[in-house]
C-alpha positions in Angstrom: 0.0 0.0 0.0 1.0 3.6 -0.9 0.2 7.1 1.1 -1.8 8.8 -1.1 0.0 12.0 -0.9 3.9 10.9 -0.6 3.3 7.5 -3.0 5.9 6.2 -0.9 5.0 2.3 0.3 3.5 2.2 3.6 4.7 -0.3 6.3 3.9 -1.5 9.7 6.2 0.8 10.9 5.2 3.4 9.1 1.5 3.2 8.4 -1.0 6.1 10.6 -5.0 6.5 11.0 -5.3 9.5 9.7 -9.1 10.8 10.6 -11.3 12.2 7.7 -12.3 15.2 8.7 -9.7 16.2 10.8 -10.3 15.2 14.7 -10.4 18.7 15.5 -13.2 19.4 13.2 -15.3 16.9 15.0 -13.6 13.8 12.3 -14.5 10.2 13.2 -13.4 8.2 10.4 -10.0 6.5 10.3 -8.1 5.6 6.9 -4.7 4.0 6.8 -3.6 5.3 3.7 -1.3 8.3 5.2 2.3 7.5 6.6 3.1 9.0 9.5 5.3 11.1 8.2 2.0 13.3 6.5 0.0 13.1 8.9 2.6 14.2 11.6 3.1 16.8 8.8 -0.5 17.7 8.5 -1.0 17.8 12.1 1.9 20.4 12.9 0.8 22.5 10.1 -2.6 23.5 7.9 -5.0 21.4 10.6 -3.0 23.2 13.6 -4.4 26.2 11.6 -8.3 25.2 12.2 -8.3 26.8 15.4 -7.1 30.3 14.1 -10.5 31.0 12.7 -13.1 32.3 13.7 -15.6 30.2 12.2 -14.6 27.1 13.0 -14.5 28.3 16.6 -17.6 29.8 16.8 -19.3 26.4 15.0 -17.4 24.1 17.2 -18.6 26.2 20.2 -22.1 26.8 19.4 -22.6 22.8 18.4 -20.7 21.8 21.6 -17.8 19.9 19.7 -15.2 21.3 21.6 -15.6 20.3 25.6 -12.0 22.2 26.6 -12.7 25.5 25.9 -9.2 26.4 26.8 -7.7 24.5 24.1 -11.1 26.1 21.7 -10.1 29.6 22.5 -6.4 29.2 22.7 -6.1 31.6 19.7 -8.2 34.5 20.4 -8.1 37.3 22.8 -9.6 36.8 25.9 -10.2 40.1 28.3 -13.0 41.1 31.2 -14.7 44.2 31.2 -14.8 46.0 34.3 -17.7 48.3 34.9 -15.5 50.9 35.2 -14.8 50.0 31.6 -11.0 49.0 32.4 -10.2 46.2 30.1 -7.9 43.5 31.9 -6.3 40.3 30.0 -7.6 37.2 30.7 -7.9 33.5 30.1 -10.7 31.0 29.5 -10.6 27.7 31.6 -12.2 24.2 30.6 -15.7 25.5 31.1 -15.7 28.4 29.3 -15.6 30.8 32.4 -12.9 33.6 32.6 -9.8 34.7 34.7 -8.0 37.3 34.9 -4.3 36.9 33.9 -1.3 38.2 35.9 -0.4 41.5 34.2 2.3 44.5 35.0 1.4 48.0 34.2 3.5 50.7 33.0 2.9 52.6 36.9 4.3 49.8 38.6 1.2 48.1 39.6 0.6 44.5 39.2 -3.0 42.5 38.8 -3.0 38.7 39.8 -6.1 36.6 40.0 -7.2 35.8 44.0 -6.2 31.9 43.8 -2.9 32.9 43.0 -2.2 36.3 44.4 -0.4 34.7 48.1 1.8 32.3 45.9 3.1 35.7 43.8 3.5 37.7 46.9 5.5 34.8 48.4 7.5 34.9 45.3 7.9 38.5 45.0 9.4 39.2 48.7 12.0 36.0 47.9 13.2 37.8 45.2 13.4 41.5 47.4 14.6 39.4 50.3 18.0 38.1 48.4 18.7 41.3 47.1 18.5 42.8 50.6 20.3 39.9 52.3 16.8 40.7 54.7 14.0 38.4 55.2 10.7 39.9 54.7 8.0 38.5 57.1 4.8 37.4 55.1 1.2 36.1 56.7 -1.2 34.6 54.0 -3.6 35.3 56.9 -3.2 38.9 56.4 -4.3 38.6 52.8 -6.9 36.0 52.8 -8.4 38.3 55.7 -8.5 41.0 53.6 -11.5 43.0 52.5 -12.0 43.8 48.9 -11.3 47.9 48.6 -8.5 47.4 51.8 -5.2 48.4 51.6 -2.8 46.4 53.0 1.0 46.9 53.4 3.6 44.3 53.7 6.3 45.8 56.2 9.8 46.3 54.6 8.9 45.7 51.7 7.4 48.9 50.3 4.6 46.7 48.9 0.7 47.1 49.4 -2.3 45.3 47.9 -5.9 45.8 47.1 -8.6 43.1 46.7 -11.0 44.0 43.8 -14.2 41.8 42.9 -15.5 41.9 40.0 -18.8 42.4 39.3 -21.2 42.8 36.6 -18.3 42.8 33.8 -18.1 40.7 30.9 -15.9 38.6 28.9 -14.8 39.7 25.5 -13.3 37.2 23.0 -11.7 39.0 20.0 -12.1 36.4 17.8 -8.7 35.4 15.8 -8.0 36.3 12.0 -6.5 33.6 10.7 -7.9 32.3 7.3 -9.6 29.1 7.0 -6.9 26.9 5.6 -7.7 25.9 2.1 -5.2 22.6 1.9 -7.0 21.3 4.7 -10.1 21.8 2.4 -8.4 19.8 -0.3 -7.1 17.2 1.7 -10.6 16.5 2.7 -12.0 16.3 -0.3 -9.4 13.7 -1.3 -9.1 11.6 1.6 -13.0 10.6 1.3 -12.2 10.0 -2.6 -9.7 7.3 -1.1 -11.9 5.8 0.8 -14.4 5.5 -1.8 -11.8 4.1 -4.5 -8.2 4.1 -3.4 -6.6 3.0 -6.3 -8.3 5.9 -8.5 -6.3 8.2 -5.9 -2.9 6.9 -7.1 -3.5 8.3 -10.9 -1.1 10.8 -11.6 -3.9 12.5 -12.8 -4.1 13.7 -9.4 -0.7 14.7 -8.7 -0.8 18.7 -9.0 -3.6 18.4 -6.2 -1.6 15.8 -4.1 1.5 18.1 -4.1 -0.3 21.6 -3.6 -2.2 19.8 -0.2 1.0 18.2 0.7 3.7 21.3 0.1 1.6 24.5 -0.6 2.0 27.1 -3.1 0.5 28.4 -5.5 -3.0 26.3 -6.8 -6.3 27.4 -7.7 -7.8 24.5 -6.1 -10.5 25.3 -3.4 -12.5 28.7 -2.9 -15.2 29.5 -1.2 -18.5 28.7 -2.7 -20.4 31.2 -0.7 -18.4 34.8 0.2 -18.4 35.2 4.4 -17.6 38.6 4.0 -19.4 40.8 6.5 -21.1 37.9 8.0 -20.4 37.4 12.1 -18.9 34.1 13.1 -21.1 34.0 15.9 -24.6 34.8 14.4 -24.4 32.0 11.5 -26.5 28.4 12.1 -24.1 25.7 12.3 -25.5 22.6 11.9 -23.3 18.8 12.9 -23.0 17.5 9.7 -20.3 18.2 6.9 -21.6 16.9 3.6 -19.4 16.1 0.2 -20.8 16.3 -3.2 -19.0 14.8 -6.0 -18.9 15.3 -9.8 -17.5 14.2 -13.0 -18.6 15.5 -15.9 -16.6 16.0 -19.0 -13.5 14.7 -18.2 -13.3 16.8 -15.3 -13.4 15.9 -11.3 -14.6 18.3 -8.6 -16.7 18.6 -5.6 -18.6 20.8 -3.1 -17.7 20.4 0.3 -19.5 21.9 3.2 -18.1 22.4 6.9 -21.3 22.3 9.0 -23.6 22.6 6.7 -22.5 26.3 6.7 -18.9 27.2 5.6 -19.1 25.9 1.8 -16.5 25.3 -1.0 -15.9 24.4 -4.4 -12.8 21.9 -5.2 -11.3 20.7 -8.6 -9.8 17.7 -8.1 -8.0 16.7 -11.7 -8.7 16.1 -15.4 -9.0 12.7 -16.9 -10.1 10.3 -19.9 -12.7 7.8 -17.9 -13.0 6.1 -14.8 -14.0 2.7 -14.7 -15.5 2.1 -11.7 -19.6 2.1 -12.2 -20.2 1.8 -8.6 -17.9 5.3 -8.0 -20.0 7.0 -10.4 -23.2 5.7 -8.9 -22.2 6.6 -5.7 -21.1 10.0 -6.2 -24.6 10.9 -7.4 -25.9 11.6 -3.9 -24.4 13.5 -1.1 -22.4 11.9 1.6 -23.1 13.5 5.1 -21.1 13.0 8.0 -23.3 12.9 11.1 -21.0 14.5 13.7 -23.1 13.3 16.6 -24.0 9.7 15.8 -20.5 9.4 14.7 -21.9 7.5 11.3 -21.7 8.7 7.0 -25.0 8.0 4.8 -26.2 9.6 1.7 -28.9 11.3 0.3 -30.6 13.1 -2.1 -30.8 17.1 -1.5 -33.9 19.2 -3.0 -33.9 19.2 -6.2 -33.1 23.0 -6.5 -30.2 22.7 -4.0 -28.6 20.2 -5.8 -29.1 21.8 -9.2 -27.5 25.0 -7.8 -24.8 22.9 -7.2 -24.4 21.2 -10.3 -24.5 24.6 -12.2 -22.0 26.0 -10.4 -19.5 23.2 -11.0 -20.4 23.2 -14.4 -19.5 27.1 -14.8 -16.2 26.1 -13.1 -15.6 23.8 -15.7 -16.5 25.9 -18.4 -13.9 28.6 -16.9 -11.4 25.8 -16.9 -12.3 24.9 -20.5 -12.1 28.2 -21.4 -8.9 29.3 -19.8 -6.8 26.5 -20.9 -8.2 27.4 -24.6 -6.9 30.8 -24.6 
């Protein structure tokens, strides 16, 4: 057996389950026909690149995918809102719910969340104390004791804190800017052709498509179907499924893939004489849905107008491809 992308022959020691969609896209599916070598590849690169957009997030946090919200927002900007309208750096624990981060400001000041604050301190006047060649007496009493708006000074030390609680403010994500990575679009695409007909993946039909998804550069590909310009991560319905629509039609293979039934692009795949398989091209007639939740693929048959919208706009893909390698 070959990795699809590399060619090179696959052994025990090098063969990997690579999962179609990617895992962090909510993937369940496992194909052995990447070496470790591309997946590993795959993994440090375009897929670690998922959780850079804002999209994806905001699906993956609306549906529920995503149960470690620290890992989920690990990109984006977290921050709390005081009342006051002071904007303090935070992060985002496993639940979802936000803490303030340690921060210095340019007066001197420090902010530390509670649970940590005595552990700082105690850090803080080590520090002071080997400079001085003086030990600086500390209580955790004194601060746990403490009520919030009291200011308390630690002797020698020239230190003093102030408890604050917040209340009323509220967290602010600034959602990242990263792109949505095409390649992993691609890769998609051409990992569920595999598992539909491996061998037909080999071709060398396919190789400008295996080598743009495995190195990059320059490839027209995948684009978006629909334009997400000016739409709000946060306000769009994502739905648990992604769906796959394939299509061959005058020599030409390509497909419409759809990331929670939301985020939608078009794919060219390759250009060639026939494909022999009958049962492909029956099955590549309907839509093939991955059911995030029940963890299962089926087809089916889409409205008639929604599929037909489809089909015309592959076929005006092909036409531009027609066209362009005529002039």
């Amino acid at each position: 057996m070959k990795c699809i992308f590399c060619l090179k022959e696959v052994t025990p020691e090098t063969r990997s389950r690579d999962h179609v969609p990617p895992e962090y896209l909510g993937g369940f599916l496992l194909l052995p026909f990447v070496c470790r070598s591309c997946n590993s590849t795959f993994g440090h690169t375009i897929e670690a690149d998922l959780g850079k957009n804002a999209f994806i997030i905001a699906a993956l946090d609306k549906l529920g995918l995503k149960f470690d919200k620290r890992e989920l927002y690990r990109h984006a900007e977290k921050s709390l809102q005081n009342p006051n309208g002071k904007k303090l750096k935070a992060i985002v624990d496993k639940s979802g719910k936000p803490k303030v981060r340690c921060q210095n400001f340019n007066d001197g000041s420090q902010v530390m969340p509670d649970d940590e604050a005595v552990s700082i301190l105690r850090k803080i006047l080590k520090r002071r104390s080997r400079k001085t060649g003086t030990e600086i007496p500390f209580d955790p009493k004194v601060f746990e004791k403490a009520k919030p708006g009291e200011l308390i000074s630690i002797p020698e030390s020239r230190i003093t804190f102030k408890k604050h609680t917040i209340t009323g403010g509220s967290r602010i994500i600034e959602w990242p800017k990263g792109p949505i990575p095409f390649r992993v679009i691609g890769k998609i695409v051409f990992e569920h052709l595999a598992g539909l007909d491996y061998s037909l993946v080999l071709r060398r039909e396919f190789d400008p498509i295996r080598k743009w998804i495995l190195g990059g550069g320059e490839g027209q590909f995948v684009f978006l179907y629909r334009l997400l310009r000016g739409k709000k991560p946060q306000d769009l319905q994502y739905k648990p499924f992604h769906y796959i629509l394939l299509r061959f039609k005058d020599h030409y293979f390509t497909a419409i893939v759809s990331l929670f039934s939301t985020l939608s692009f078009y794919v060219f795949l390759s250009k060639m004489d026939d494909i022999k398989n009958d049962k492909l091209l029956e099955t590549i007639k309907s839509y093939h849905i991955y059911d995030l939740r029940k963890r299962m693929i089926f087809t089916d048959q889409a409205p008639p107008e929604h599929r037909n919208a489809h089909n015309e706009f592959m076929d005006a893909q092909i036409y531009l491809r027609k066209y362009q390698s005529n002039v």
